[in-house]
C-alpha positions as CSV (number, residue, x, y, z in Angstrom):
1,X,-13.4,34.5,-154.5
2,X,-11.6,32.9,-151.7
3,X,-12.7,30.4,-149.7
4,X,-14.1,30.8,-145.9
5,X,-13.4,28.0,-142.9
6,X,-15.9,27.8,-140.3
7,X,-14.6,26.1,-136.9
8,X,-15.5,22.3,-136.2
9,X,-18.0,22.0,-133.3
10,X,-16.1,18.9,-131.6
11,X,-14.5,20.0,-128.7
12,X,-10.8,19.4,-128.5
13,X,-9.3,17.0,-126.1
14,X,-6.4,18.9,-124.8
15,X,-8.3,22.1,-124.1
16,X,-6.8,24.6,-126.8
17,X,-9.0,26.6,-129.3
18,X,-10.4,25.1,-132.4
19,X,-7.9,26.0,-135.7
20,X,-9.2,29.3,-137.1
21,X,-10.3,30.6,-134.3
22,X,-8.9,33.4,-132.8
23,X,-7.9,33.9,-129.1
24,X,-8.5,37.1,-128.5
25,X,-11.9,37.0,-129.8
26,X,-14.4,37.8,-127.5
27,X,-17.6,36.4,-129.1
28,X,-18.9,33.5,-126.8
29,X,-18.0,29.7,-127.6
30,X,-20.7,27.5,-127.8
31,X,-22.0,25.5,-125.1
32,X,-21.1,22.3,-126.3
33,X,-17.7,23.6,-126.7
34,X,-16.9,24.5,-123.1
35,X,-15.0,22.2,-120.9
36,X,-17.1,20.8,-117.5
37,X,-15.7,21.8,-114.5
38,X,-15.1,18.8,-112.2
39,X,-16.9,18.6,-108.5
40,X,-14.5,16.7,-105.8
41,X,-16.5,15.0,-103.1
42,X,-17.2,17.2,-100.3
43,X,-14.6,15.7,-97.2
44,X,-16.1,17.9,-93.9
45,X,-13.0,18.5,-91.5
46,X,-11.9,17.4,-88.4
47,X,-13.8,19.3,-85.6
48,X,-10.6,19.5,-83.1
49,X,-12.9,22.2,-80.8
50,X,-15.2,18.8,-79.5
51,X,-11.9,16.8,-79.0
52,X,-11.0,19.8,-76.8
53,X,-14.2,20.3,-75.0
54,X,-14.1,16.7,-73.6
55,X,-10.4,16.7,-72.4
56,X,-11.6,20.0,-70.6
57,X,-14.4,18.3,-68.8
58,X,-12.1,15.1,-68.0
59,X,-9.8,17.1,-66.7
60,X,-12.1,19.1,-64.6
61,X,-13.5,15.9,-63.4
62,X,-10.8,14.6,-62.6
63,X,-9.9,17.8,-60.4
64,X,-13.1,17.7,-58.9
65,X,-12.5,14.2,-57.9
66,X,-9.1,14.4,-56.7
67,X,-9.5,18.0,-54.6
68,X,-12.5,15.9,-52.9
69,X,-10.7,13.2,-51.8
70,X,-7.9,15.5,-50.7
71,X,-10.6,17.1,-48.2
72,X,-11.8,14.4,-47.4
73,X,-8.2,12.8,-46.1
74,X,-7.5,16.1,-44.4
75,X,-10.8,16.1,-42.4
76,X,-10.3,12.8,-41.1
77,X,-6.7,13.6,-40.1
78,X,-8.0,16.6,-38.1
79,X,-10.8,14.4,-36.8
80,X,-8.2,11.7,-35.5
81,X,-6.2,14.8,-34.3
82,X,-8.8,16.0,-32.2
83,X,-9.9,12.7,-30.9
84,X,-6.4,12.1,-29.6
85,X,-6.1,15.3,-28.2
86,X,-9.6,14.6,-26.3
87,X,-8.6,11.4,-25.0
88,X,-5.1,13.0,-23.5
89,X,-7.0,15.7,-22.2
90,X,-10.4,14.1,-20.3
91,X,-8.9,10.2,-20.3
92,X,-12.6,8.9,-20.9
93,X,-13.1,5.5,-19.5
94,X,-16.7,3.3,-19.5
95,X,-19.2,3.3,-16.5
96,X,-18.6,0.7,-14.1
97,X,-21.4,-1.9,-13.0
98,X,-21.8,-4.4,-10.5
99,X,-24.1,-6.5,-9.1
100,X,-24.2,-6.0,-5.2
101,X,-26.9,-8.7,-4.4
102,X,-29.7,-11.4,-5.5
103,X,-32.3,-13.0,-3.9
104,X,-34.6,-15.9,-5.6
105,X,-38.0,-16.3,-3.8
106,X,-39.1,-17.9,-5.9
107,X,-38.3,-20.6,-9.6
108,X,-41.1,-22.9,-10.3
109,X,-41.2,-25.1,-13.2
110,X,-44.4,-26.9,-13.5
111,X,-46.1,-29.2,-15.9
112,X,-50.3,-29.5,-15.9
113,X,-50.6,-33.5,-16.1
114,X,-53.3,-32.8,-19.2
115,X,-51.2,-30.8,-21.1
116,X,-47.2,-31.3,-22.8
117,X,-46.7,-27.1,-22.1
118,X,-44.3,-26.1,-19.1
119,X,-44.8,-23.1,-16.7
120,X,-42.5,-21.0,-15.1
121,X,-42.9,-18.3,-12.2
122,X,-40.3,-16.2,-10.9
123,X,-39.7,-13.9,-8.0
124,X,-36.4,-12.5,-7.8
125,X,-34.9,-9.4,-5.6
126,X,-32.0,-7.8,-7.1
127,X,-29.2,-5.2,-5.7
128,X,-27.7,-3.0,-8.5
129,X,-24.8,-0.4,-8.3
130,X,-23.1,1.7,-10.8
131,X,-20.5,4.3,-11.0
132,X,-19.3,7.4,-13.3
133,X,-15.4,7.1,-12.7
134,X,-14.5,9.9,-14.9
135,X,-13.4,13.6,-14.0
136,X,-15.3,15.6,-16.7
137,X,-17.9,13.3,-18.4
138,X,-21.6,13.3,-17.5
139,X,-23.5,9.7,-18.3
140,X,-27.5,10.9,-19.3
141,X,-29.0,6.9,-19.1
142,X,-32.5,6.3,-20.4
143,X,-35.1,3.5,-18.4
144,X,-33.0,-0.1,-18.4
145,X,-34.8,-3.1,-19.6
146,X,-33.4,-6.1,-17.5
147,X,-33.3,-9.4,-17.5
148,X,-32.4,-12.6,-15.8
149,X,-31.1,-15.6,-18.1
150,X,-29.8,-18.9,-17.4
151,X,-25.8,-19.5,-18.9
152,X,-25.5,-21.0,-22.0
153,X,-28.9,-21.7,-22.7
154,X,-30.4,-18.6,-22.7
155,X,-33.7,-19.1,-21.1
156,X,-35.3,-16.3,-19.8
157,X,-35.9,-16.4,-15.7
158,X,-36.8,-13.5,-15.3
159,X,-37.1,-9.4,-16.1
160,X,-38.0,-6.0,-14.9
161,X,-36.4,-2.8,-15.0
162,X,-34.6,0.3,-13.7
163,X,-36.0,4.3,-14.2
164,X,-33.4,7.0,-16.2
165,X,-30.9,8.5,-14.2
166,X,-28.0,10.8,-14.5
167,X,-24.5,9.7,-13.9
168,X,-22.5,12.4,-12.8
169,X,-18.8,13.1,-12.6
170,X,-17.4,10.6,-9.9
171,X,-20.8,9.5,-8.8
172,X,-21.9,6.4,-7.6
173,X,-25.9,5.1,-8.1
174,X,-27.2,2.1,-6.0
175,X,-30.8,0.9,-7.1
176,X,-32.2,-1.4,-3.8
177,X,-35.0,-4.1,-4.3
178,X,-35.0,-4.4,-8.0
179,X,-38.3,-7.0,-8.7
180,X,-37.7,-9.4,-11.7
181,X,-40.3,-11.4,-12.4
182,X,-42.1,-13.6,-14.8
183,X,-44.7,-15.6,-15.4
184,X,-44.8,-17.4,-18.9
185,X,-44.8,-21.0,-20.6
186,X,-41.7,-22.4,-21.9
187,X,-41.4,-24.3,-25.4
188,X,-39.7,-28.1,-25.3
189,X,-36.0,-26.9,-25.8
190,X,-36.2,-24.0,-23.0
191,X,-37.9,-26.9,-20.5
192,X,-35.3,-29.3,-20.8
193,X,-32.3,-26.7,-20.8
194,X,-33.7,-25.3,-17.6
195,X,-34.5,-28.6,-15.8
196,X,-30.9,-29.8,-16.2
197,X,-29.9,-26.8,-14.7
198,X,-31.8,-27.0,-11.8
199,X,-31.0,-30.2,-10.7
200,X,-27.2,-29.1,-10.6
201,X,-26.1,-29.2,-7.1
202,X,-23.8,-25.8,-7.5
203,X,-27.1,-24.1,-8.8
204,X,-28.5,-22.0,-12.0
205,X,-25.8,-20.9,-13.9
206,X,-27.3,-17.3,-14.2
207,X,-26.3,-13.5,-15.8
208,X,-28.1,-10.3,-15.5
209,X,-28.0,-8.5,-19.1
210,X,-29.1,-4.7,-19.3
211,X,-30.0,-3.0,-22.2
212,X,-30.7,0.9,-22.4
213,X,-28.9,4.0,-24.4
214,X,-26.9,6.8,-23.0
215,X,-26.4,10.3,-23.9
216,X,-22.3,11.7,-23.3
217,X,-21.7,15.2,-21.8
218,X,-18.2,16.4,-21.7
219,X,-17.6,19.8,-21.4
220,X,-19.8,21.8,-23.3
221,X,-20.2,19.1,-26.1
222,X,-23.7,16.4,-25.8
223,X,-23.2,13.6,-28.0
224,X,-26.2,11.6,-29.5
225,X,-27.7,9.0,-27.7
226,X,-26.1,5.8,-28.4
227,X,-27.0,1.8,-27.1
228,X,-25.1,0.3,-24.8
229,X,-25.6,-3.5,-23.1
230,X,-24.4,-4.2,-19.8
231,X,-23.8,-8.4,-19.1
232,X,-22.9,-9.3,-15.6
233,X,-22.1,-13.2,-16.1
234,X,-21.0,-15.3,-13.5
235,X,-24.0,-15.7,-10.9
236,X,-25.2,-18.9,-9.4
237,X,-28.2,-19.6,-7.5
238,X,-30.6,-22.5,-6.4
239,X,-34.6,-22.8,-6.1
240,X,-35.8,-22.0,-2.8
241,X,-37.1,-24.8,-0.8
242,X,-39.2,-23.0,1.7
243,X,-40.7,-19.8,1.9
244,X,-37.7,-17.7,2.6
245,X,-35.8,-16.9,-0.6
246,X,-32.5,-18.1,-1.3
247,X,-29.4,-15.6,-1.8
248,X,-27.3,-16.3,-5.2
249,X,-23.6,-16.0,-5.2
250,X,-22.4,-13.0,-6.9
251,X,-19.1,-13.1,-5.9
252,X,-18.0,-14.0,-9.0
253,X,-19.9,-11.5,-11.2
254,X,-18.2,-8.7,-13.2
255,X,-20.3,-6.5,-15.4
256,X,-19.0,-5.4,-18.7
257,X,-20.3,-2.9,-21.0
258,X,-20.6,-2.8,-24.7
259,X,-21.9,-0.5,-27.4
260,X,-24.6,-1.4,-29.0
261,X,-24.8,0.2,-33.0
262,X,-28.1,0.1,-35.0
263,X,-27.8,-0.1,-38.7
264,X,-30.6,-0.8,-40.7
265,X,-32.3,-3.8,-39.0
266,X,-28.8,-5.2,-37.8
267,X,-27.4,-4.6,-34.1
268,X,-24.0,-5.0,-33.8
């Protein structure tokens, strides 16, 4: 009889078929003689299609941004174009103001014996002209609020003030027997800024200051309403000493008007 060899059940290390055992046999090897397949770590890839999505919305930012600011510079270049071609065409210039006359009838500062608190009373009459010297612009003027202060020290002599008017195209306005008056107490500084002035021999050092706000018509175009303040420095007057009132010198007064722009809670 001959001998029969049976296949070892180690596995072999280089992969190759036990001796004895056939290759093309096709009965199934035994579990503990088939090699393990390795798993490599799973490595996810690069996701390029994100990278490119953000580039896209930079760069359509930055588009938007730049195309914006491109509009923006060209509408304030045809705002600046049109502005100059306004002021070539109409040559807009300010209303004019003057002061044509005041009379003081009275300025009485008086101190009660029993008491440290000063009063003043006021009575002044006050001539007022103003004129539109422009060829196609239309001044629309709400009420003015006027008053009468002393220069530097800013103490109030009196106020009053003026009804809305139109300003038209080369007109001229006069306002006759404007009444300023006043009748209030004075603190400590205001008392002895005003007493020093009127013991001056030249008089108050005076200035009538205006404050209203004006609506612009030129053409077929209204603007907004906008502030303006008129100052007319340069006025000196005394205290009558009897019953007829005194006239101030207003020779030297010229009038000059400013804008006046709200923002927030500041005026500038």
């Amino acid at each position: 009889m001959t001998d029969r060899v049976y296949p070892s059940t180690k596995p072999t290390t280089n992969g190759s078929t036990a001796p004895g055992v056939v290759a093309g046999n096709n009965a199934a090897a035994p579990a503990s003689a088939v090699k393990p397949q390795l798993r490599h770590p799973y490595r996810p890839q690069p996701q390029y299609h994100s990278h490119r999505r953000r580039r896209s919305r930079r760069n359509l930012c930055c588009c938007c941004c730049f195309w914006s600011l491109l509009l923006l510079l060209a509408l304030g270049l045809l705002a600046s174009i049109a502005g100059a071609a306004l002021y070539v065409l109409y040559r807009p210039q300010r209303p004019q103001f003057w002061v044509s006359s005041l009379r003081i009838a009275k300025l009485n500062l008086t101190t009660a014996a029993d008491s440290s608190s000063s009063h003043l009373t006021s009575l002044l009459n006050l001539t007022l002209s103003s004129k539109n010297p422009n060829s196609h612009i239309t001044f629309f003027y709400d009420p003015f609020a006027l008053s009468c202060l002393t220069t530097p020290g800013s103490v109030q002599l009196a106020n009053g003030s003026i009804p809305a008017f139109t300003s038209d195209k080369k007109n001229e306005t006069s306002f006759r027997a404007i009444i300023l008056t006043t009748s209030a107490d004075l603190d400590t500084e205001s008392v002895t800024s005003l007493r020093s002035d009127l013991k001056r021999k030249s008089g108050v050092p005076m200035k009538i200051q205006m404050d209203t706000k004006v609506k612009v018509k030129l053409g077929g175009l209204r603007s907004k309403k906008v502030g303006i303040r008129v100052s007319c420095p340069g006025i000196t007057g005394v205290a009558p000493k009897s019953k007829s009132p005194s006239v101030a010198s207003v020779s030297g007064s010229k009038c000059k008007v400013d804008l006046r722009i709200k923002i927030w809670k500041f005026t500038f």
